[in-house]
Structures are given as C-alpha cells and as structure tokens.
C-alpha atoms as an extended CHARMM CRD file, in Angstrom:
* protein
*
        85  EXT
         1         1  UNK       CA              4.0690000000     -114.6160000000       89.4440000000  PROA      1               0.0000000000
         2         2  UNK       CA              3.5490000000     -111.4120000000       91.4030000000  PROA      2               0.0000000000
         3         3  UNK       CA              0.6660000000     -109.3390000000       90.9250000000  PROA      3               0.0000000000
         4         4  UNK       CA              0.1730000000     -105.7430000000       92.4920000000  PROA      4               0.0000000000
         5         5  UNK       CA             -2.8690000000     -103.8120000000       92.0100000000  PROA      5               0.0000000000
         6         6  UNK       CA             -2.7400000000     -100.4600000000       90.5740000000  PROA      6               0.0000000000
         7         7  UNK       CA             -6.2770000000      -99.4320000000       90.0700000000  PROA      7               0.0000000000
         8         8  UNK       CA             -9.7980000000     -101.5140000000       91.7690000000  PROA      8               0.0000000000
         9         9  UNK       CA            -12.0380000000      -98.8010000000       90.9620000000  PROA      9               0.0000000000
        10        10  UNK       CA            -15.4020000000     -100.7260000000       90.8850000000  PROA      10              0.0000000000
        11        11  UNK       CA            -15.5480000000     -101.2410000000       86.9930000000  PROA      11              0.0000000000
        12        12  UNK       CA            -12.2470000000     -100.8500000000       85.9280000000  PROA      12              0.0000000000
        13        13  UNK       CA             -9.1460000000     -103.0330000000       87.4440000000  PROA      13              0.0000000000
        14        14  UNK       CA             -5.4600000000     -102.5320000000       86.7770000000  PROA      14              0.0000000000
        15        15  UNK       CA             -2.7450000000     -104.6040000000       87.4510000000  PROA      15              0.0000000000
        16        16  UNK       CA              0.9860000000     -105.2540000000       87.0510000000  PROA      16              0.0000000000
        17        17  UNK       CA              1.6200000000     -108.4640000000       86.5670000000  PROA      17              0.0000000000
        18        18  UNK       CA              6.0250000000     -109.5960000000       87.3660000000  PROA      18              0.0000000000
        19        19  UNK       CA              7.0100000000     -112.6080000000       85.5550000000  PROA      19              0.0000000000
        20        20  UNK       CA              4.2630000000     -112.9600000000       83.4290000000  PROA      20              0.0000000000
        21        21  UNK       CA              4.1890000000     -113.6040000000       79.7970000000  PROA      21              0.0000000000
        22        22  UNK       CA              2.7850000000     -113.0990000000       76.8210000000  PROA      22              0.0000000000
        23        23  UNK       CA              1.4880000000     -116.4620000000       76.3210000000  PROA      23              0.0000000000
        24        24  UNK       CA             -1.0180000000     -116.1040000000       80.4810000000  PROA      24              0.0000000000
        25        25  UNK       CA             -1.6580000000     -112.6760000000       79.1930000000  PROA      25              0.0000000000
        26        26  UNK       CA             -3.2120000000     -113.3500000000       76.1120000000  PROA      26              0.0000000000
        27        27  UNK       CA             -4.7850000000     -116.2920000000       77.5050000000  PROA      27              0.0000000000
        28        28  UNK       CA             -6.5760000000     -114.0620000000       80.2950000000  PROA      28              0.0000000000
        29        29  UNK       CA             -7.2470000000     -111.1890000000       77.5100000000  PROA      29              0.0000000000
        30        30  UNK       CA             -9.4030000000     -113.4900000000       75.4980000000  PROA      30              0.0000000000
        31        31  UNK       CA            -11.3480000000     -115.2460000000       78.1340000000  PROA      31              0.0000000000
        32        32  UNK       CA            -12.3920000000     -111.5140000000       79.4730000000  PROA      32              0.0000000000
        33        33  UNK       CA            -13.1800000000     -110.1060000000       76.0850000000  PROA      33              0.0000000000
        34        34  UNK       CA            -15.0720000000     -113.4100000000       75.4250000000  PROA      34              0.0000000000
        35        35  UNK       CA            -17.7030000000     -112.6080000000       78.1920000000  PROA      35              0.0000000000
        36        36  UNK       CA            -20.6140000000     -110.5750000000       78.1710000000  PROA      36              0.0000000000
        37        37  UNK       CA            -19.8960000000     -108.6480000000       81.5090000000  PROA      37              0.0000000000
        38        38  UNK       CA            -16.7380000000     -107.0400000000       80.0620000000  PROA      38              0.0000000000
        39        39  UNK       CA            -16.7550000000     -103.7700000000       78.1200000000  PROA      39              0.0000000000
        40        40  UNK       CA            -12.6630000000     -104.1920000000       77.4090000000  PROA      40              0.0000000000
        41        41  UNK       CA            -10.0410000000     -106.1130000000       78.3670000000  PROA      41              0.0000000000
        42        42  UNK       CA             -6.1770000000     -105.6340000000       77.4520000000  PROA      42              0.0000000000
        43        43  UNK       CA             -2.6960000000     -105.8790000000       78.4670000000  PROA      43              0.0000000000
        44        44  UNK       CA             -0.1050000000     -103.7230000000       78.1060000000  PROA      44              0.0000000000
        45        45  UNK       CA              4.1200000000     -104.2100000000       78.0130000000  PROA      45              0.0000000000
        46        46  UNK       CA              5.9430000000     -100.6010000000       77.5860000000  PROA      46              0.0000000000
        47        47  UNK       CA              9.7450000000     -101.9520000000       76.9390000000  PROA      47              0.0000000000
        48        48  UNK       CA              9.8320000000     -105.4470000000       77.3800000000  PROA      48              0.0000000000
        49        49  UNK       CA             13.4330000000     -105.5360000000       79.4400000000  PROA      49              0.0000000000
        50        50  UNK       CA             12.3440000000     -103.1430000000       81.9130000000  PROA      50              0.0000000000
        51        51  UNK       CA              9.0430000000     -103.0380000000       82.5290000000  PROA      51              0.0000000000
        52        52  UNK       CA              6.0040000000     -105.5000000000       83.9430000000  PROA      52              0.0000000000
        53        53  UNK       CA              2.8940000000     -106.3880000000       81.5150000000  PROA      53              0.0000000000
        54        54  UNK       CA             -0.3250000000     -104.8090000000       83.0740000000  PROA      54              0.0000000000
        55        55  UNK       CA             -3.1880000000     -105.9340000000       82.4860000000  PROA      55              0.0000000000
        56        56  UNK       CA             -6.5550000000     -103.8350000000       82.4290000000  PROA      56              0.0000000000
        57        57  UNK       CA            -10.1930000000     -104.7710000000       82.6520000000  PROA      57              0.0000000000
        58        58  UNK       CA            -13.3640000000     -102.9520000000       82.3900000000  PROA      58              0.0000000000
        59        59  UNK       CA            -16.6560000000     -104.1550000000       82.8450000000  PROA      59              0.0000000000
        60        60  UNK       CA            -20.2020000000     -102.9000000000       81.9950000000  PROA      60              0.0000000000
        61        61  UNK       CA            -21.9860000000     -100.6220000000       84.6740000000  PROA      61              0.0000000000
        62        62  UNK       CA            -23.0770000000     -102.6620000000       88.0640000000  PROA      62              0.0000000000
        63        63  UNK       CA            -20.2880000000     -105.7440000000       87.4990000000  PROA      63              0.0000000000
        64        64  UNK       CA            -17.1220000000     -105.3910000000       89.5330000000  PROA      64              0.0000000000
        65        65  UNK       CA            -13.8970000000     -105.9520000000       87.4880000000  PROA      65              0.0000000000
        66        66  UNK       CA            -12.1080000000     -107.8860000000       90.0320000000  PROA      66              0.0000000000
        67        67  UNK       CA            -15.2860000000     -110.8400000000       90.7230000000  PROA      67              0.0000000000
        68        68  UNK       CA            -15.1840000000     -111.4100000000       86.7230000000  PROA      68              0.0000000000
        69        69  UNK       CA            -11.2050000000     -112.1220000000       87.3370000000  PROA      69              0.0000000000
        70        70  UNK       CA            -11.6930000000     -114.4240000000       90.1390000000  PROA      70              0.0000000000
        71        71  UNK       CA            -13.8850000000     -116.5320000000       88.1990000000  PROA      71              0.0000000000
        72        72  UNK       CA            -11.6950000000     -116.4390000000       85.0440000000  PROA      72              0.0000000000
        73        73  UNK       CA             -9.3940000000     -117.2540000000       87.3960000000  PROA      73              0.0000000000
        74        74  UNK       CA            -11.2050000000     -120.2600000000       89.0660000000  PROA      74              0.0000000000
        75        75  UNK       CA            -12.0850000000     -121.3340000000       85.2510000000  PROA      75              0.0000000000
        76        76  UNK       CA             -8.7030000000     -121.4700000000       84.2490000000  PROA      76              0.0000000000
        77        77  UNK       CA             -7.7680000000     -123.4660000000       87.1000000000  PROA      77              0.0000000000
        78        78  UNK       CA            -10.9020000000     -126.4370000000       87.0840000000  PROA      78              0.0000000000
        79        79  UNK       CA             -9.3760000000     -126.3820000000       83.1090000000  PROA      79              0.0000000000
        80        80  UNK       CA             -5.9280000000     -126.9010000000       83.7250000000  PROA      80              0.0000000000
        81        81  UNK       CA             -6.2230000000     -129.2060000000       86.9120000000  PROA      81              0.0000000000
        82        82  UNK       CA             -8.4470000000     -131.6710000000       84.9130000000  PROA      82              0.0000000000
        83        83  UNK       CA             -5.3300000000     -132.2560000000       82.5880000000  PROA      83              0.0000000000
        84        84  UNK       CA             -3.9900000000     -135.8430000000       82.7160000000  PROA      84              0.0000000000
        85        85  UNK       CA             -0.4030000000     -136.8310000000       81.3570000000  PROA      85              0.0000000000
C-alpha cells in the first residue's frame, strides 16, 4: 500500500492512500476519532474506479497530526503481530 502525503501542516495531515480499502480505512478512522488528541478524523473516496481513498486528520492545537498516526500505527501493529493461528 502506497501512501503519498498531500498536506503535513502541523495539525492537520492529508494523505492518499493506493490500494487501500475500506475495511484499513475505517479501521484507522475509528482509532483516531477514539483519542483525545484528535479534533477529526475521516477518509474520503471520490469515484471508487478512479480515484485513491485519502485520509485526513486533525488534531487539537499543540499535537502534530502525523506523531498521533505513527502511534496508531505502532498500535495497530503490537495488535496484529500478537495474533496466533
């Protein structure tokens, strides 16, 4: 999954995410609206043939967007890579 940044503005991230689905999306969406650092959190899909999701974070004044997406990140990871089959 490619991701390109279109906006890292401090408080506000933007980014287009290739090959993603709704299913990550919704999953990142959640966590970020589920903490107390983040204002909003969305993602966004124009025509679903031909263009990327984005997805668009803002946090509240003095946190920086793209630390609070790191560790989502990182807590997404431990959670997954503590599965056993």
């Amino acid at each position: 999954m490619a991701v390109k940044v279109l906006k890292n503005d401090g408080r506000e991230l933007r980014l287009r995410i290739s090959g993603g689905t709704h299913t990550e999306l919704q999953m990142f969406r959640a966590r970020l609206n589920n903490m107390d650092d983040v204002e909003y959190a969305n993602y966004f899909q124009n025509h679903p043939d031909l263009d990327d999701p984005e997805l668009y974070v803002r946090t509240i004044k003095g946190k920086k967007a793209d630390k609070i997406l790191k560790d989502v990140c990182s807590s997404i990871t431990k959670e997954f890579s503590s599965i056993s089959l």
